[in-house]
C-alpha positions in Angstrom: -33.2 211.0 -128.5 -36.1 212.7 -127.5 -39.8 211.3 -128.6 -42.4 213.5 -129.9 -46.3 212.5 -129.7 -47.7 212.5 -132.7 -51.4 214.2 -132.9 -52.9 211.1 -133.5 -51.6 209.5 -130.2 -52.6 211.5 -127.9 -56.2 211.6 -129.2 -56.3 207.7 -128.6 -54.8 208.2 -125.5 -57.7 210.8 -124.6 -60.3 208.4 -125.8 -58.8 205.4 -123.4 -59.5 207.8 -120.4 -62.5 209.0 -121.3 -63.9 205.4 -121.9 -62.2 203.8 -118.5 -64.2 207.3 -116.3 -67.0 206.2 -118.0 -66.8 202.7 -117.2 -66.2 203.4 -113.7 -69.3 205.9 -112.5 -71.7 203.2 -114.6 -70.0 200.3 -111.9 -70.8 202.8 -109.6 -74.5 203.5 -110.0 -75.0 200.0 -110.4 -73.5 199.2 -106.8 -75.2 201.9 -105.5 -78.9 200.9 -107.2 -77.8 197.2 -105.7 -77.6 198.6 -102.3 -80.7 200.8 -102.6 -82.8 197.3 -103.7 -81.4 195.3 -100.5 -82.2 198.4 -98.1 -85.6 198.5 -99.8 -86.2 194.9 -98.9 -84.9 195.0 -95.6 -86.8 198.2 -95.2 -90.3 196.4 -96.1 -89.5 193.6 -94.1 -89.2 195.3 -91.0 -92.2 197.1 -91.6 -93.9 194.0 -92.1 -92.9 192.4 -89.1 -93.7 195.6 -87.2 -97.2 196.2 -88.6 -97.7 192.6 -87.5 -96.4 193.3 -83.8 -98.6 196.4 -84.0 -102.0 194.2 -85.0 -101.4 191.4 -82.2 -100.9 193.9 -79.3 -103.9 196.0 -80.5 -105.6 195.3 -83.8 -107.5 198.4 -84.2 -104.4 200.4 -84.0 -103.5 199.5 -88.1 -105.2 198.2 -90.9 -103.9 195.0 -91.2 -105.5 193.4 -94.2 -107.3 189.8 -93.4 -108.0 187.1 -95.5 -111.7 186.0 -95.3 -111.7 181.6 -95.0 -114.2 179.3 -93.6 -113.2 176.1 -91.3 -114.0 172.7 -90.5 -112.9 171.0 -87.3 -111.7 167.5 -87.4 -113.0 164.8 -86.0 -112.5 160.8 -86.6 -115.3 159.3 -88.4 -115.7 155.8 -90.1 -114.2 155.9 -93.7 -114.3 153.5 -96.1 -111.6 152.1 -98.3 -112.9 151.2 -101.9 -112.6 150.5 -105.6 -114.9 151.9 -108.3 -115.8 150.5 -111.9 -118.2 150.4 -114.1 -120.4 147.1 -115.0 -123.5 145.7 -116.0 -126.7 143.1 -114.6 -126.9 140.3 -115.9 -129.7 138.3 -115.0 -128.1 134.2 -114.4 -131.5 132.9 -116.0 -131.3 134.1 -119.2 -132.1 131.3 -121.6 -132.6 131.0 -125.3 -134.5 127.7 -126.4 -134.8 125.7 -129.7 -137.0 123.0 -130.4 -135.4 119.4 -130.0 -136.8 118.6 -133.6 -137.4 119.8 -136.8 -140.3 120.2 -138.0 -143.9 122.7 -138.6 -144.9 125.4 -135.6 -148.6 124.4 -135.8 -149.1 126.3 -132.1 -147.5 129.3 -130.4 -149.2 129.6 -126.8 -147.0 132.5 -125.2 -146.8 136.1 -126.4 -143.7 138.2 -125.1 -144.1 139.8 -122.0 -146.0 136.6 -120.6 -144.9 135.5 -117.3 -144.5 131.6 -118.0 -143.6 128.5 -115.3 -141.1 125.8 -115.6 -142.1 123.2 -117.8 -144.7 125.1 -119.7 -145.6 124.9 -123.5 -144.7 127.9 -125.2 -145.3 126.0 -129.2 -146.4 122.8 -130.3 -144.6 121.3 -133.5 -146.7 119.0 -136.0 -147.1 115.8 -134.6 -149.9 114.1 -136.2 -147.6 111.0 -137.5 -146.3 110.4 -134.3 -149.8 110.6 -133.0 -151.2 108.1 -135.0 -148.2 106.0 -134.6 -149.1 106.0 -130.3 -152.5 105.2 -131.0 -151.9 102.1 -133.5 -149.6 101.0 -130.8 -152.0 101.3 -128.1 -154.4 98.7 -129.8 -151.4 96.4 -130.7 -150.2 96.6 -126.7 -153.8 96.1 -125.4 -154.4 93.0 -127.4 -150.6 92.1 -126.3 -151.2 92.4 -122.7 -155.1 90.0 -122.8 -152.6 87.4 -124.7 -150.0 87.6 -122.5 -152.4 87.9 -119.6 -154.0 84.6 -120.5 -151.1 82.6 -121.4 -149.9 83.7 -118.0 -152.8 82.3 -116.4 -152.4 78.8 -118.7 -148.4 79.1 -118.0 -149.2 79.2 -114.2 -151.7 75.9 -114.1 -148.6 74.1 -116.3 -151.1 74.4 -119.1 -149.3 74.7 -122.4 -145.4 75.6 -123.3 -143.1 77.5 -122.2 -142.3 79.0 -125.5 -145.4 80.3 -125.6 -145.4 82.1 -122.8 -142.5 83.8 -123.8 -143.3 84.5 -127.0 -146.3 86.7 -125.2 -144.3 88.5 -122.4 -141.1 89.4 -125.3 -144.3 90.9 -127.9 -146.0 92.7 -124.6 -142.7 94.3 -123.4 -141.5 95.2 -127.1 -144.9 97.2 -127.6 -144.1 98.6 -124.4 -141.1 99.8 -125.2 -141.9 101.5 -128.7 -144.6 102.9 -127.0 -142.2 104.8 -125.0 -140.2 105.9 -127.9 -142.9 107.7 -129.3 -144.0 109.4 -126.5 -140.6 110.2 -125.8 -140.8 111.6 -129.9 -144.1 113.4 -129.0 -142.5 115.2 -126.1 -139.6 116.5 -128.4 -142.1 118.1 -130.8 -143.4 120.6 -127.4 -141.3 123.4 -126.7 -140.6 124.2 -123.0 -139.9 126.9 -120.8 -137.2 125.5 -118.4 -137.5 128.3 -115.8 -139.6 130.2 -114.1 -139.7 134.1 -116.1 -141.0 136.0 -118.8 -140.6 135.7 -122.1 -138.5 138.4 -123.8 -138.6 137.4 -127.2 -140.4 135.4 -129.6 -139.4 133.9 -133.1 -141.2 132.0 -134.4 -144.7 131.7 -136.3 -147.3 129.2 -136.8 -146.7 127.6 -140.0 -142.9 127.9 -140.1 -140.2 125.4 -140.4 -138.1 125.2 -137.3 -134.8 122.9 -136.1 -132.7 122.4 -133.5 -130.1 124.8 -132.2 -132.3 127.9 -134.3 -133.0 129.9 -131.2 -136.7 130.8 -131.0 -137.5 131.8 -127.4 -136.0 134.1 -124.9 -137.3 133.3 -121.3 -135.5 135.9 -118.3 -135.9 135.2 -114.8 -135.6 138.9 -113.3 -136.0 137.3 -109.9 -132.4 136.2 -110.2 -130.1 138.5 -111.3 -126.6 139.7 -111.0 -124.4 142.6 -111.4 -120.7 141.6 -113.4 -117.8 143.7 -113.5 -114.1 143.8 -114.1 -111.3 145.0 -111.6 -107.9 146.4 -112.2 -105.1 143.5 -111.6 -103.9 146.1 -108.9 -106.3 145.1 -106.3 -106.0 140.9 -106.9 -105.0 140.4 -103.4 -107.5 143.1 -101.8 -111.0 142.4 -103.2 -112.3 139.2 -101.9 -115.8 137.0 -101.7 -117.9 138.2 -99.0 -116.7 142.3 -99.0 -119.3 145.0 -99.0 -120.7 146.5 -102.8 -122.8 149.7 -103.3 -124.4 149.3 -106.2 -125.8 152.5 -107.9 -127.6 152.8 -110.8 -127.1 156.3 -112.5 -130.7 156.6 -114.5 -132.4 155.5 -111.6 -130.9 157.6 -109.0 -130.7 154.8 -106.9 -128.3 151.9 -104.9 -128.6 149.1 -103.7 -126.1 146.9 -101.3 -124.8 143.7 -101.8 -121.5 141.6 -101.4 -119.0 139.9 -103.5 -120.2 136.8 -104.4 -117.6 135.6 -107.6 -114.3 136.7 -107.7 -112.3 135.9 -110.7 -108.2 135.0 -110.3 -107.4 134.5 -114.2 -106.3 137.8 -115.2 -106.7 139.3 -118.4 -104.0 140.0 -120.7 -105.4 142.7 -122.8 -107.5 145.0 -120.2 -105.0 143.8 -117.0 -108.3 143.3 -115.3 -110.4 140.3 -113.2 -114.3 139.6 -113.5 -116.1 140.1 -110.3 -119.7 139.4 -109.7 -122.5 140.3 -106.8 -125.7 138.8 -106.7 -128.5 141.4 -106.4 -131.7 141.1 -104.1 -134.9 141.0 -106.6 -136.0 144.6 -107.2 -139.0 146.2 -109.6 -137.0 148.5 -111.5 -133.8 146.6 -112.5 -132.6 144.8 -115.8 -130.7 142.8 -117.7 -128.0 144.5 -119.2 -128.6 148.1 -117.0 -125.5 149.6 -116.4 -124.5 149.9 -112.7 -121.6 151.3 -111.5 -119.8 149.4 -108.3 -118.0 150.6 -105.3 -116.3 147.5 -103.7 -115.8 148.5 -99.9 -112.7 146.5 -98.5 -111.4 147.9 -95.6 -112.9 149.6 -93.2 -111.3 152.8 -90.7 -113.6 152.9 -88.1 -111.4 156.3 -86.7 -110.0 157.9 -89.5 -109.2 161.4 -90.0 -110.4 162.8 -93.4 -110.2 166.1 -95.4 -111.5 167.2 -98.7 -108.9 166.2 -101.1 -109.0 169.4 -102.8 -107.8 171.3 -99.6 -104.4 169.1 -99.8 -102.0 171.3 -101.7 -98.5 169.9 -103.5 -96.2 173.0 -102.0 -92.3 172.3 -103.2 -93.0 168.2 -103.2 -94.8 168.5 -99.9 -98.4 167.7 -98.7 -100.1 170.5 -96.9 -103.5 171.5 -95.3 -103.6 174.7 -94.0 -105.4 175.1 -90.1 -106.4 178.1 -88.2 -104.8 178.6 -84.9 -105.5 181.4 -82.5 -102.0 183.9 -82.2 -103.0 186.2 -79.2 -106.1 188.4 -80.0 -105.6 186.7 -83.9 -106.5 184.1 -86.1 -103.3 182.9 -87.7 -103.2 180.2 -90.9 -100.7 177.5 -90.3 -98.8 175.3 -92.6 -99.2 171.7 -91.7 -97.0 169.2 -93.4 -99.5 165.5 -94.0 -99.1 162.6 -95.0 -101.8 161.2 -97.3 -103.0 156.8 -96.6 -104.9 157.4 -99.6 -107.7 159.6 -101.8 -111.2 157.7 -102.1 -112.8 159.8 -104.4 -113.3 163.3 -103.1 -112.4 162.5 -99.6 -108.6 162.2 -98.5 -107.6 160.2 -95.7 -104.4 161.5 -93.1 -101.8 159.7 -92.0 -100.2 161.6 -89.8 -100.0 165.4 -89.4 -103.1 166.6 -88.2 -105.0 165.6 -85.2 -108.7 165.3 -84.3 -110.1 169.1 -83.1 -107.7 170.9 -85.6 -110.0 173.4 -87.7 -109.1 172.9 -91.5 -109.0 175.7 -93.8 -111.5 174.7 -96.6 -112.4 178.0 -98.1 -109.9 180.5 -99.3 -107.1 178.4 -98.7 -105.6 179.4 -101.9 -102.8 181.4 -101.8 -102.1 181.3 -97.9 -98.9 181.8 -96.4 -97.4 180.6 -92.8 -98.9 183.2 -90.1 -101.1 185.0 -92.3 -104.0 186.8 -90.3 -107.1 185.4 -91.9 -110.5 185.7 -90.5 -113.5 183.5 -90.2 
């Protein structure tokens, strides 16, 4: 039986065609604009690499652009390894002082600011009982001592009893002894400076009531002072009595150097930190409670090789410094691979790498690339 296309058919089968030509020339021009974009590349590469041939055998033949950098050869130096933190001077004389009694502040002898001595009155309390008291017993004891004195004398020449010898020596040494007692008492009502220093505060008045543990002098030695700190936990088993301290003291735009002299092995469980302490030399301009910040030297590289830390760039999970070497009649940049001991603040110290006389890029290092002309 013989088939007959139907109108419809062969318009579908016209639209197939038409769709699969069209198909076919886009595959095309998008292999072709493939191939043009790899011979481009190729294209620029080799003119790269020729322009570069070109510049080394006679720069002023082409225009090679060059990147404008400025260099620093290395040398070994002496580096310091440290720690820095923040703390404060505390001077180790710094004494608040009560009376020993209560009682009335009938004299204040000191004013703050007064240098005062050790063992020095600073107030007197009201002691006029205790005064009379001493001076009643001071009669009784004198007419104790002429009787004992005399039956001493009788006692001796085996002239009288022995009972009333005694009886004169056990009154004498009583008096004595109550005697003491209120001196003693009369002492407690004088207020003392136990140190050498000045007075820093004062509080108290004449005429006030006063008692013991109510602090009411302040008395600093300035000649004895201290600067306290506290280090991470991380460097426990690296700072240690005796190492090297710069102290520097920001408002005064000055330092001062020092060494360890406490170092503390509780560690504490809220800051992960230990105390650490240097005693400071006496000085003019310092104070208790001036903030000082610390740089606790612990090792020592007497021939290290160091960069600027900011010229050690992170490329791909590598460390690299970039160095100027000479390529022919041109300064090239290289890409040197390091290894870093360890950064001290703005300074970076090299493991390995680098070597002593290479010439570090340390301006306009941004950027480079391996074998890039540069100039100086």
């Amino acid at each position: 039986m013989k088939s007959i296309l139907q109108p419809q058919n062969l318009l579908a089968i016209a639209l197939i065609a038409f769709v699969a030509a069209c198909s076919s020339n886009q595959e095309s021009k998008t292999a072709k604009l493939e191939k043009l974009k790899k011979d481009q590349a190729e294209l620029v590469k080799k003119i790269d690499e020729l322009e570069k041939e070109i510049a080394k055998e006679n720069p002023e033949s082409v225009k090679v652009k060059m990147k404008d950098v400025g260099v620093t050869e290395l040398a070994p130096r002496s580096f310091d390894h440290y720690v820095q933190t923040q703390g404060s001077i505390v001077s180790i004389d710094n004494i608040q002082m009560s009376a020993k009694t209560a009682g009335i502040v009938t004299h204040v002898f000191t004013r703050e600011g007064e240098a005062v001595s050790q063992g020095q009155v600073l107030a007197q309390l009201d002691n006029s009982l205790i005064v009379r008291g001493i001076d009643e017993l001071k009669a009784n004891l004198e007419l104790a001592n002429t009787v004992f004195e005399r039956q001493k004398n009788l006692w001796d020449k085996k002239i009288g009893t022995e009972i009333q010898y005694l009886q004169a020596k056990s009154n004498k040494e009583s008096l004595e002894r109550r005697l003491a007692t209120l001196q003693e008492q009369n002492e407690m009502t004088k207020i003392k400076s136990p140190i050498n220093g000045t007075v820093e505060t004062v509080n108290t008045k004449v005429g006030e009531n006063v008692a013991p543990g109510v602090p009411v002098f302040r008395v600093v030695n300035t000649n004895d002072l201290k600067v306290s700190a506290k280090i991470s936990e991380a460097f426990i088993n690296t700072v240690q009595k005796g190492n090297k301290v710069v102290v520097s003291f920001p408002e005064q735009d000055k330092s001062i150097d020092a060494k360890v002299s406490f170092v503390g092995r509780n560690i504490d469980a809220l800051t992960r930190s230990f105390p650490l302490e240097a005693k400071l030399p006496a000085s003019s301009y310092l104070r208790p409670n001036m903030t000082a910040v610390l740089k606790i030297i612990f090792f020592n590289d007497p021939k290290a090789l160091c960069v600027p830390v900011n010229v050690v760039q992170d490329i791909n999970g590598q460390k690299v410094v970039y160095t100027a070497e000479s390529d022919g009649k041109n300064l090239v940049a290289r890409k040197k691979i390091v290894e870093v001991a360890g950064v001290f603040g703005a300074t970076a110290q090299i493991k390995s790498g680098l070597n002593a006389g290479d010439k570090i890029i340390t301006v306009g290092y941004q950027g480079l690339n391996d074998g890039e002309l540069i100039k100086l």
